[in-house]
N, C-alpha and C positions, 0 to 999 in steps of 0.2 A: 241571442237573448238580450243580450244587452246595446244592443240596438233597438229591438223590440222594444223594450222599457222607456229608451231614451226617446222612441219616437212616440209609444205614450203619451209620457209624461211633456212632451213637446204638443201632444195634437190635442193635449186636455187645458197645459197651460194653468195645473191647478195645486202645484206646490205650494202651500201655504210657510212660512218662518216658522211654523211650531213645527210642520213635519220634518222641514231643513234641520230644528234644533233635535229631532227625533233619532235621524239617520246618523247627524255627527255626532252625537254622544253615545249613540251605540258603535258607530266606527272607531270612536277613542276607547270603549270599552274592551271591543276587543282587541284593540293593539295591546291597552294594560293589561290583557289578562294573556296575551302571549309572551309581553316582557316577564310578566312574573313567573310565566311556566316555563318561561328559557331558565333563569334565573333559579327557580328552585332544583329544573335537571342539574344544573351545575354546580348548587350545595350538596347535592346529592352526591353529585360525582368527589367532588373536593373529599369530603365526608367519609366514603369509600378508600378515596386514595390513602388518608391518614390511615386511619384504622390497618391498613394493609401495609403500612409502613415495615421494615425490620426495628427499625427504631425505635427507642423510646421518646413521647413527643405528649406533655403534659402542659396542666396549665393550673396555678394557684393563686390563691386571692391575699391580702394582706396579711390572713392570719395563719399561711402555711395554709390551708384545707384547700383540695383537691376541688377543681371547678369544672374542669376534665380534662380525660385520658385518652388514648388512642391505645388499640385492644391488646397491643404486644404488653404495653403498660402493665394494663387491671393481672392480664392471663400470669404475668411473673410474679404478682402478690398472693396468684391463688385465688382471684376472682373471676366466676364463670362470665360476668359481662362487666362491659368498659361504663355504665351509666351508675352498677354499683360501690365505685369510687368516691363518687360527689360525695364534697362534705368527711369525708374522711380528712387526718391528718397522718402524720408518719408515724407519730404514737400510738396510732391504732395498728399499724400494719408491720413495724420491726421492733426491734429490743432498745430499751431506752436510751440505751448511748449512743448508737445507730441515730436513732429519731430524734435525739438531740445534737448531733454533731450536725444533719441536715440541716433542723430549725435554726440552729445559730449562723448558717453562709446565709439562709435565705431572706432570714433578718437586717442582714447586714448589709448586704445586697438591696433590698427595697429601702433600705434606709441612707443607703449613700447615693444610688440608681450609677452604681458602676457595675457591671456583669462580670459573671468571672467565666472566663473561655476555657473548656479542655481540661477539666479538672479529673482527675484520676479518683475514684471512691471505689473502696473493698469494704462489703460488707455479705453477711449470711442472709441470706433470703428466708422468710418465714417456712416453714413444711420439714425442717428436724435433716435440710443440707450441711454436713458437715463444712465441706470449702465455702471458702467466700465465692461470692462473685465481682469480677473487677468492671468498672465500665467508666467509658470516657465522656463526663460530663459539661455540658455549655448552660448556665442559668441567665435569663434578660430581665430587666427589670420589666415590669407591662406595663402603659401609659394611657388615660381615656384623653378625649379630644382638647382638652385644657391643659393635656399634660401631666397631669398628676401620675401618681405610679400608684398601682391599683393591687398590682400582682406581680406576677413573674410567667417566666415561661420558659421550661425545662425540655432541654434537648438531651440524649445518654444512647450512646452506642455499645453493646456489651462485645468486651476486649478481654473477656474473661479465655478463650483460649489461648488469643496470640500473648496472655500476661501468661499462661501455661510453659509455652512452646519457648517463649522467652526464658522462664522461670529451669525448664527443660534443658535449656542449650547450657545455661549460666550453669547449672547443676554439673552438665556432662564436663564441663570444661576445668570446673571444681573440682572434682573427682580426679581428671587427669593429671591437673597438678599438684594436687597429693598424691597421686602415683609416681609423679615426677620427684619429688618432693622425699619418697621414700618416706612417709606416715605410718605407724602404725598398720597392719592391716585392719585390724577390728573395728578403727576410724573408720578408713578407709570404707567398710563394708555396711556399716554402721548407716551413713553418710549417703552409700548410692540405696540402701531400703530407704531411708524418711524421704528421699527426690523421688520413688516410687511410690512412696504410698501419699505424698502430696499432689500427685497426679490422680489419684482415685479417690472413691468415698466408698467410705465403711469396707477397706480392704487391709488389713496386716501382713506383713512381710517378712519374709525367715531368711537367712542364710545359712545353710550347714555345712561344712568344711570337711569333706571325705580323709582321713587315717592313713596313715604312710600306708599301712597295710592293706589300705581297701576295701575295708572290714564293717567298719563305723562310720558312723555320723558326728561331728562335735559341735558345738556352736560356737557361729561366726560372727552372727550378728539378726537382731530381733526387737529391736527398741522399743517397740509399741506394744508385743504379745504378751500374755502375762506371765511374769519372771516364774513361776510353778511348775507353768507347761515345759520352757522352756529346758527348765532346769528336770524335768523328767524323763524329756525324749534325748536329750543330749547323750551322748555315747550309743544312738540303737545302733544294732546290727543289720545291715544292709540286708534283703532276699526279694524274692519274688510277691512276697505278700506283706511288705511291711507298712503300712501305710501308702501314703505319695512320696514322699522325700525317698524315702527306700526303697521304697520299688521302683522309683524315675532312676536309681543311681546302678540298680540291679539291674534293669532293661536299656540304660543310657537312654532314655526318648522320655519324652514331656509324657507325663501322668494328669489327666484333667477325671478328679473325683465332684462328681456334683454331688452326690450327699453322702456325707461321712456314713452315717447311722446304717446305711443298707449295703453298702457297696463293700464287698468281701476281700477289698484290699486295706481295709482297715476295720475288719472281724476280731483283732486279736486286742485292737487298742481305741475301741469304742471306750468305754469306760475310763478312759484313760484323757480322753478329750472332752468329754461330753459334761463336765462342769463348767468347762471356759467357754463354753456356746458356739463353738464351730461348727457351722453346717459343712463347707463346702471347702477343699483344698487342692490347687493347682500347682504342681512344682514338674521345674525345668530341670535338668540336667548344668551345672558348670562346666565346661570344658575347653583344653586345649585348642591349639589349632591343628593338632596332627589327635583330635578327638579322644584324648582320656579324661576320665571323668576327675574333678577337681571336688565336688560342692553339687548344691541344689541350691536354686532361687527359687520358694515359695510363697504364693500371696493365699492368707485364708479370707475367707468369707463367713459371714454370719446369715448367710441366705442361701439356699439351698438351688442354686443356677449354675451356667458355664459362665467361663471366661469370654468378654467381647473380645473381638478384635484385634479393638483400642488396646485393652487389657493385653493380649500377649504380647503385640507391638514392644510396649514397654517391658516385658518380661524379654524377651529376646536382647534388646539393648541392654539389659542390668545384668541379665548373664554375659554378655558380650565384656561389658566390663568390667566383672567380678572376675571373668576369667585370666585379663588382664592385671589384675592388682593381684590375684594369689600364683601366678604364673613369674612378675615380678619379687613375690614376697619368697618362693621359692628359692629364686637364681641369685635374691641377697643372702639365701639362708646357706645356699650352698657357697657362697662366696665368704661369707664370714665364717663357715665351717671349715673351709679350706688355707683362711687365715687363723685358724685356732685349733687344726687339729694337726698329726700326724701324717703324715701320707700312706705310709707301710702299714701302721696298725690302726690307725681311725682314734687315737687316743686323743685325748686334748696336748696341747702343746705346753712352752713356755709361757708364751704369749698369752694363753687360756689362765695360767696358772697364777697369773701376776693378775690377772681382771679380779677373778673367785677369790683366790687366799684370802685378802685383804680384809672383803666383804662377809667370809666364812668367818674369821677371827674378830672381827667387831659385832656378830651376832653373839660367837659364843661371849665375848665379853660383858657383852648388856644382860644373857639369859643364865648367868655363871655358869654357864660351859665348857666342858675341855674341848682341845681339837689336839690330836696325834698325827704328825705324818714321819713315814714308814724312807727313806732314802735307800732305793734297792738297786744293787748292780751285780749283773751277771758274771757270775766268777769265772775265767779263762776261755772269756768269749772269743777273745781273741784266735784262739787256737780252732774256733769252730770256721772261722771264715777261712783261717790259712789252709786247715787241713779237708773240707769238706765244699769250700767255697763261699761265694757272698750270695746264690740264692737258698743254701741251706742255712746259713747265717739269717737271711731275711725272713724263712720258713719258721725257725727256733723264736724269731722278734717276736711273727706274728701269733704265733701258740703261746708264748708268754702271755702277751699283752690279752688276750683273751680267757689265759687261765685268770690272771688277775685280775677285770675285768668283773669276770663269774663269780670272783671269791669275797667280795665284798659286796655290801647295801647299797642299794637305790640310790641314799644320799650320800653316798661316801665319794671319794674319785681317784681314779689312776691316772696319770700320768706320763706319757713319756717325755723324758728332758732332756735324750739325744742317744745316740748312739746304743750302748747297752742300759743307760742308768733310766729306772724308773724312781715316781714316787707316789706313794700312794697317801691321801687324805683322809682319815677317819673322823666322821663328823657326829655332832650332835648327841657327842657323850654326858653324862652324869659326871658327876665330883668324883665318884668311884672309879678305879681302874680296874673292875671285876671284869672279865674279860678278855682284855685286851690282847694280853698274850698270845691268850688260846686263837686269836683269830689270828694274828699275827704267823705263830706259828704253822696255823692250818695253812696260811697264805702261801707260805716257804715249801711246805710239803705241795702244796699244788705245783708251785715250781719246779721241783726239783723230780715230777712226774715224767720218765721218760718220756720224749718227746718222738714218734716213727718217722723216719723221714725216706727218701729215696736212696739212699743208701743204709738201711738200717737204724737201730734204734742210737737217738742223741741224748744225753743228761747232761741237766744243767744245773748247777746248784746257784746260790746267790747269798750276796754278804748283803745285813737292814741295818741301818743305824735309824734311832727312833729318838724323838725329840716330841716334847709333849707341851700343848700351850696352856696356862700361861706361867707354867714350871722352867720351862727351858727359852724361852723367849714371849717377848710379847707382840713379838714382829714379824711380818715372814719371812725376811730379812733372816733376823736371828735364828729363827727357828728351822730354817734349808741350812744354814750352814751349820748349826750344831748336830742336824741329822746328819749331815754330811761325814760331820768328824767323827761323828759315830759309827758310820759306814767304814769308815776308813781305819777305824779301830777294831770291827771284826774282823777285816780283811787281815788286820795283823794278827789278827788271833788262832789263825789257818783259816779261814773263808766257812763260808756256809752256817756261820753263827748270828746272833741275831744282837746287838747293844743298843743299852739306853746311855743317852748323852743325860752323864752325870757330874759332869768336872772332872771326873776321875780314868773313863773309860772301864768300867765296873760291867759285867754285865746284866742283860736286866732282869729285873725280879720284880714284875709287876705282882701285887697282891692280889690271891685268889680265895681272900679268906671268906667273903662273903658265898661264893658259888660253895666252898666247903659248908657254912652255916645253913646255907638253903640244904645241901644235900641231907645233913643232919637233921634240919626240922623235918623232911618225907618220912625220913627214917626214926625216927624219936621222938612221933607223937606229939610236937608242938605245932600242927597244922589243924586247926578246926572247922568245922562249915557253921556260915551263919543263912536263913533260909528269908527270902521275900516272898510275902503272900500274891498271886495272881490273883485278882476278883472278877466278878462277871460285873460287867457296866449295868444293866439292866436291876441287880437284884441285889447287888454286893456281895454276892458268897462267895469263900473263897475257893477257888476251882483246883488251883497249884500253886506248885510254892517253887524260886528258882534255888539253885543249891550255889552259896557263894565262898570261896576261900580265903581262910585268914592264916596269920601266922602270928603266933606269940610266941614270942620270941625271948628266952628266957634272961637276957640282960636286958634288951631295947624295949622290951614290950611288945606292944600291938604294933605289925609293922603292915602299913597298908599296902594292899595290892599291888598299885600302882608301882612300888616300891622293889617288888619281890617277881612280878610278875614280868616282865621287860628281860630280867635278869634270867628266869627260867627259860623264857623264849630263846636269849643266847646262849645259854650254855646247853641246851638238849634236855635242862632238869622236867623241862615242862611235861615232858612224855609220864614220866613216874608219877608225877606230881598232879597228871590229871587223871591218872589209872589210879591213883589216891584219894580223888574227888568221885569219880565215877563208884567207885565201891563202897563207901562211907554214906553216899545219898541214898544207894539201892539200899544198904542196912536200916538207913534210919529211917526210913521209908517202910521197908516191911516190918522197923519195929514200932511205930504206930499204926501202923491194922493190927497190928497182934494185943495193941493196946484197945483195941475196939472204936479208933476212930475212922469215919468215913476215907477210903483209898483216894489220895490226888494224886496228879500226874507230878514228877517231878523233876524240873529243868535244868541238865547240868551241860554248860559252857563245853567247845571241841575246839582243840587247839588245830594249827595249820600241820603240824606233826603230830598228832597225834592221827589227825585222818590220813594223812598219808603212809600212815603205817599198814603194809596188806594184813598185819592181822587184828587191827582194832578191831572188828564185827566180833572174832572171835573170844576178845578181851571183852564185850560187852555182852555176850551170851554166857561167857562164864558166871560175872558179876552178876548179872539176874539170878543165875541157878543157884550160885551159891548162898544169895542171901532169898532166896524163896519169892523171889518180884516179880508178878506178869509184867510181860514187857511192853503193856499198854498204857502201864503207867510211868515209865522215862520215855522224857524228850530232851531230846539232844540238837542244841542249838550251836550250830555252824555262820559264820560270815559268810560273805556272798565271795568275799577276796577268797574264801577258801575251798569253797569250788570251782572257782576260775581260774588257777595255778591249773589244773589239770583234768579238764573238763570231764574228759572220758573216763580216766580213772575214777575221779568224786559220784560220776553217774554210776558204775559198777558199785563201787561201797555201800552209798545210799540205797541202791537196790537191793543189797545182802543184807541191810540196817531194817530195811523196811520188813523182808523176808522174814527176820525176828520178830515183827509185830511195834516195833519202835517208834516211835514220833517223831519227826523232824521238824525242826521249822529255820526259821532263816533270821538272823538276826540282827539290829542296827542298819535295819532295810529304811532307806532313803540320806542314808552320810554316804553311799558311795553312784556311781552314775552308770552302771551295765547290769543295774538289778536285775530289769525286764527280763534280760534275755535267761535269769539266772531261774527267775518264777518259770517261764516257760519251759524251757529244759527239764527240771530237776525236779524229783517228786518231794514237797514238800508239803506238810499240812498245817503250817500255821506261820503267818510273818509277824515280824516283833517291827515296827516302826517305832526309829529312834528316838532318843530322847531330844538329838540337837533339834528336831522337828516339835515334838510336841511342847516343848517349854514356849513356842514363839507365839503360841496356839490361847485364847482364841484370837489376838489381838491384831498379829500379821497375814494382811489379806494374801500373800505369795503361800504361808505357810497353810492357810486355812484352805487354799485351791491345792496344794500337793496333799496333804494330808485327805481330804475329800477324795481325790484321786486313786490317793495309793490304799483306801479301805475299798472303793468300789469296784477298781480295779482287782482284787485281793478275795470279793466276792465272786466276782464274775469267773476266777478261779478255783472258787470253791474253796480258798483258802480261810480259814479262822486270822481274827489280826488283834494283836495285844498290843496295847502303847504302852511305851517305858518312862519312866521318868514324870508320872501325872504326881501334881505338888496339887492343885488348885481345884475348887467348885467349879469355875468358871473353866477349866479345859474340862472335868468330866461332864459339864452338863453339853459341851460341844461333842467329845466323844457318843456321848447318849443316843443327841440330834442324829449323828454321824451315820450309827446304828456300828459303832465300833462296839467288838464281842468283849472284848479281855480288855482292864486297861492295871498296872502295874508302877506303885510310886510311892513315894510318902506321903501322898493325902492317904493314903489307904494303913502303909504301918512301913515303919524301915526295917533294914533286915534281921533276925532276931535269933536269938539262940533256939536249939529243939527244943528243948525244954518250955519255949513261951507260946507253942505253936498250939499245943491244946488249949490255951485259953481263947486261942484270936479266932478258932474254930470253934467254939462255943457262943463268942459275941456274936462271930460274923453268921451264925447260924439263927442266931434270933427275930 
């Protein structure tokens, strides 16, 4: 063809300069319009490539504003396309410290034209991300063909995991050497939750610490969950159905609840969570490496999903070395226990004895306290190891040290100080020595309880020397060894008698004149009741009234409670003295219906002895009958302490209590931490929530989340709930909101004689 042409355009001879200029400017035309089409494929491609970057790769003009982005960019701010950037600045897109900390480098930056390479920046990205995000930034200045600087130009790699993973190792490594380090456990535990929950968003972190006994739950550590929760689930009792934490520690295996509200592993304690807004809770097992259960590591949710992956990952490692740190904390407890205690009887030692005394006696010093200790030694022990041997000798140790052990309080301690000598610490006395004795004495009698052994039965008696602080020393020092002399002065006295170091070697005669003056007021009529009105929150009438004891006392006067009632508890008076109260309330009670005013229930307090007596039920059906009172109207209000001494027992009584038609409810519900289990067991029909709770009320958000709790929780078992101790408008208009039924206090009336009770029922009825 182009042959043809040529020989044309050869045999015509008729190309003229305009068609020559024709052909060549259409041949340049389309050269330039294929340069241009190479040219724009390849802004295109360029174009492509940015956008498709991982990177972040921006560009801004003098005044900070956004000229453009490449799409990883806009998509991190929460913008659907990279063109709706232009003309933004930082102030439009973060929080202003954020958008000012940017403006001021890039400032700085266009204004000196040095760049800054590699710069490290953590900030929260817009969209309600709790973590930062970290990323490794390069800024340039930007320069047009003169050179001026025009802009910048922003290069950012996000290093927000490898700053995780980093953040992760440095944590693990922390942790270990506080392990090493011997920290605290609670540190300790405390320490590997916030490295856990810095690895997450929007997740909280529990640790629970499993009971010698295997029984309970207690808390370990929780630092971000609300101190409420915390403080209400503390102490549960482990089963099959107890939530996640207890039922992971009942089945040993990971419990994954995706939603609280429906899942019937946490049926019983809906209500119980469902103010703190946890959807969703996930808990591991802690354990050994030979797999016993230590603890629980749980993370909650406020969304109602599973755990990622990611998620368990990190849970596997925190019980790894949670297991670690209470497995440690253990083998110090057992190492210090074995440095401070006995070996034979498990007592505390010297060694134990010299840490505590010191510390005991500058409490009681600062609180005007006494402290007594007892110097006991077993009289003609000797004779039991010659004639019977050193393992009935060691048999005889350990029943001692156990009787004595048994025979004294909580806060009190025994001792062994070597061979046969014990001593016992009696702590957190009153100025009064009403008592003492008597327990002293029961002390000696428990000793001196034939002991069975393998050759028949062993008696032991034992010589006390007693030294009282801060009468006979102000030291411990002084005070061991004038017990001592004391000891050593019943021994001369034939053994088995009991001396107070008096200078003299006299023996002792602690005063028991007050337990006589108490026995005398039960008995002679100087015991009164004063009565508090219950109201309903909704209406203010008053519904019941509690029944309260006083003692006027015919030299000292009014002698309060506090005072009188301690004292019954130790000496057994309490028993009489509340079969005193219990009969006096039923009277005055059936003698105002006989007066014609409306029937209340009426609330009278149950000592720890008095229900453990098998025949209280039938002490309170007498009481009824005798004073002509249905028994629908006493309620008899027990502590939770005092159904837990003896679970099964207290379950029979209240059953025979209830059989009467009686009321029960539970009292000073939220001062103690195994209530739950107390509600759920025990048939109860009305909880008293205490007053340390409601006085903190409305102000303290921990208080105002248990107390929400323990009324819905209270519903959901059907139980009625009276607050104690309401002073204020402002806690009854929160009880109101609450939808709390009963509430009980001095906004309402203090306690008041019978006599004033018909007029508060005449007000409160209008």
């Amino acid at each position: 063809m182009h042959e043809l042409g040529a020989r044309r355009w050869e045999s015509t001879d008729a190309l003229t300069a305009e068609t020559r200029r024709i052909v060549a400017a259409t041949e340049a035309m389309m050269a330039s319009t294929a340069h241009h089409l190479s040219e724009g494929i390849e802004n295109l491609r360029l174009k492509a490539i940015v956008h498709e970057l991982p990177d972040f790769l921006y560009v801004k003009d003098r005044d900070s504003r956004f000229v453009f982005a490449n799409a990883v960019t806009a998509s991190s701010l929460g913008l659907e396309r990279a063109d709706l950037i232009t003309g933004k600045r930082d102030f439009d897109l973060f929080d202003f410290e954020t958008a000012r900390r940017h403006f001021d480098i890039e400032q700085q930056i266009m204004a000196t034209g040095e760049a800054r390479i590699d710069m490290e920046e953590s900030y929260v990205l817009p969209g309600g991300h709790r973590r930062p995000i970290c990323r490794l930034t390069s800024k340039i200045p930007l320069r047009n063909d003169r050179g001026e600087i025009v802009g910048l130009i922003g290069v950012s790699r996000d290093i927000t995991e490898r700053k995780r993973q980093e953040d992760l190792h440095r944590g693990q490594a922390s942790l270990l050497e506080m392990i090493a380090r011997n920290e605290p456990l609670p540190m300790i535990l405390e320490a590997l939750v916030l490295m856990i929950e810095a690895q997450l968003d929007g997740i909280d972190g529990s640790v629970l610490l499993l009971d010698g006994e295997g029984t309970r739950l207690y808390h370990g550590a929780s630092p971000n969950l609300p101190g409420g929760y915390s403080r209400l689930i503390d102490g549960v009792t482990i089963g099959p159905k107890v939530g996640s934490c207890g039922t992971a520690v009942w089945r040993g295996q990971t419990v994954i609840v995706e939603d609280v509200t429906i899942d019937p592993l946490w049926e019983d304690f809906r209500a119980l969570i469902a103010p703190f807004g946890f959807c969703s809770c996930w808990s591991t097992p802690i354990a050994t490496s030979e797999n016993n259960v230590l603890g629980t590591f749980a993370l909650y949710s406020r969304e109602v999903r599973r755990p990622t992956e990611h998620e368990m990952t990190l849970v596997a490692l925190a019980t790894h070395i949670a297991g670690i740190a209470i497995e440690r904390k253990r083998v110090d407890d057992r190492i210090h226990f074995m440095a401070h205690h006995d070996d034979l009887t498990g007592l505390p030692n010297r060694a134990f004895l010299k840490e505590r005394l010191a510390s005991i006696l500058d409490q009681a010093r600062r609180n005007n306290r006494k402290v007594t200790v007892a110097y006991i030694d077993l009289d003609n022990f000797k004779d039991i190891n010659d004639g019977r041997g050193h393992a009935a000798g060691d048999e005889v140790l350990k029943e001692t040290a156990a009787r004595m052990a048994n025979s004294v309080r909580a806060s009190d301690m025994v001792v062994r100080l070597g061979g046969d000598e014990f001593l016992v610490v009696l702590v957190h006395q009153s100025s009064h020595d009403a008592g003492i004795t008597r327990r002293l004495r029961d002390l000696q009698k428990a000793i001196n309880r034939p002991i069975r052994g393998a050759d028949g039965e062993i008696t032991v008696t034992s010589s006390i020397g007693v030294a009282a602080f801060p009468f006979d020393g102000a030291t411990s020092e002084e005070l061991l060894a004038n017990a001592d002399r004391a000891m050593y002065r019943a021994k001369e006295l034939g053994r088995n008698t009991l001396q107070h170091h008096d200078g003299g070697g006299t023996p002792v005669g602690m005063p028991l004149g007050e337990q006589e003056e108490l026995h005398q007021a039960i008995t002679g009529q100087q015991l009164f009741l004063q009565y508090q009105p219950q109201v309903d929150v909704a209406t203010g009438r008053i519904t019941g009234l509690e029944a309260l004891v006083r003692w006027n006392h015919p030299a000292k006067g009014r002698v309060p409670p506090v005072n009188f009632i301690p004292l019954a508890e130790e000496t057994g008076l309490i028993v009489p003295l509340g079969l005193w109260v219990l009969n006096e309330a039923c009277r005055q009670a059936r003698h105002w219906q006989d007066m014609g005013l409306p029937p209340l229930t009426i609330a009278v307090n149950v000592s720890a002895k008095q229900f453990a007596d098998p025949d209280f039920a039938i002490h309170v059906a007498e009481a009824l009958e005798r004073h002509r009172l249905q028994s629908r109207w006493l309620e008899l209000e027990v502590t939770e302490s005092v159904v837990m001494q003896n679970a099964e027992r207290a379950l029979a009584m209240m059953e025979t209590l209830r059989g009467l038609g009686v009321r029960l409810s539970i009292d000073d519900f939220g001062s103690g931490y195994s209530s739950l289990a107390a509600l759920k067991t025990f048939p109860f029909d009305r909880l008293k929530m205490d007053r340390s709770l409601v006085e903190a009320l409305p102000g303290d958000k921990t208080a105002v989340a248990i107390a929400s709790a323990v009324i819905s929780l209270a519903q959901t078992l059907k139980l009625s709930v009276l607050a104690e101790g309401v002073e204020t408008d402002a806690q009854m208009d929160f009880l109101r909101q609450a939808h709390c039924e009963e509430a009980q206090g001095f906004r309402f009336s203090k306690p008041v004689s019978p006599e004033e009770i018909p007029a508060l029922l005449r007000a409160r009825s209008l």
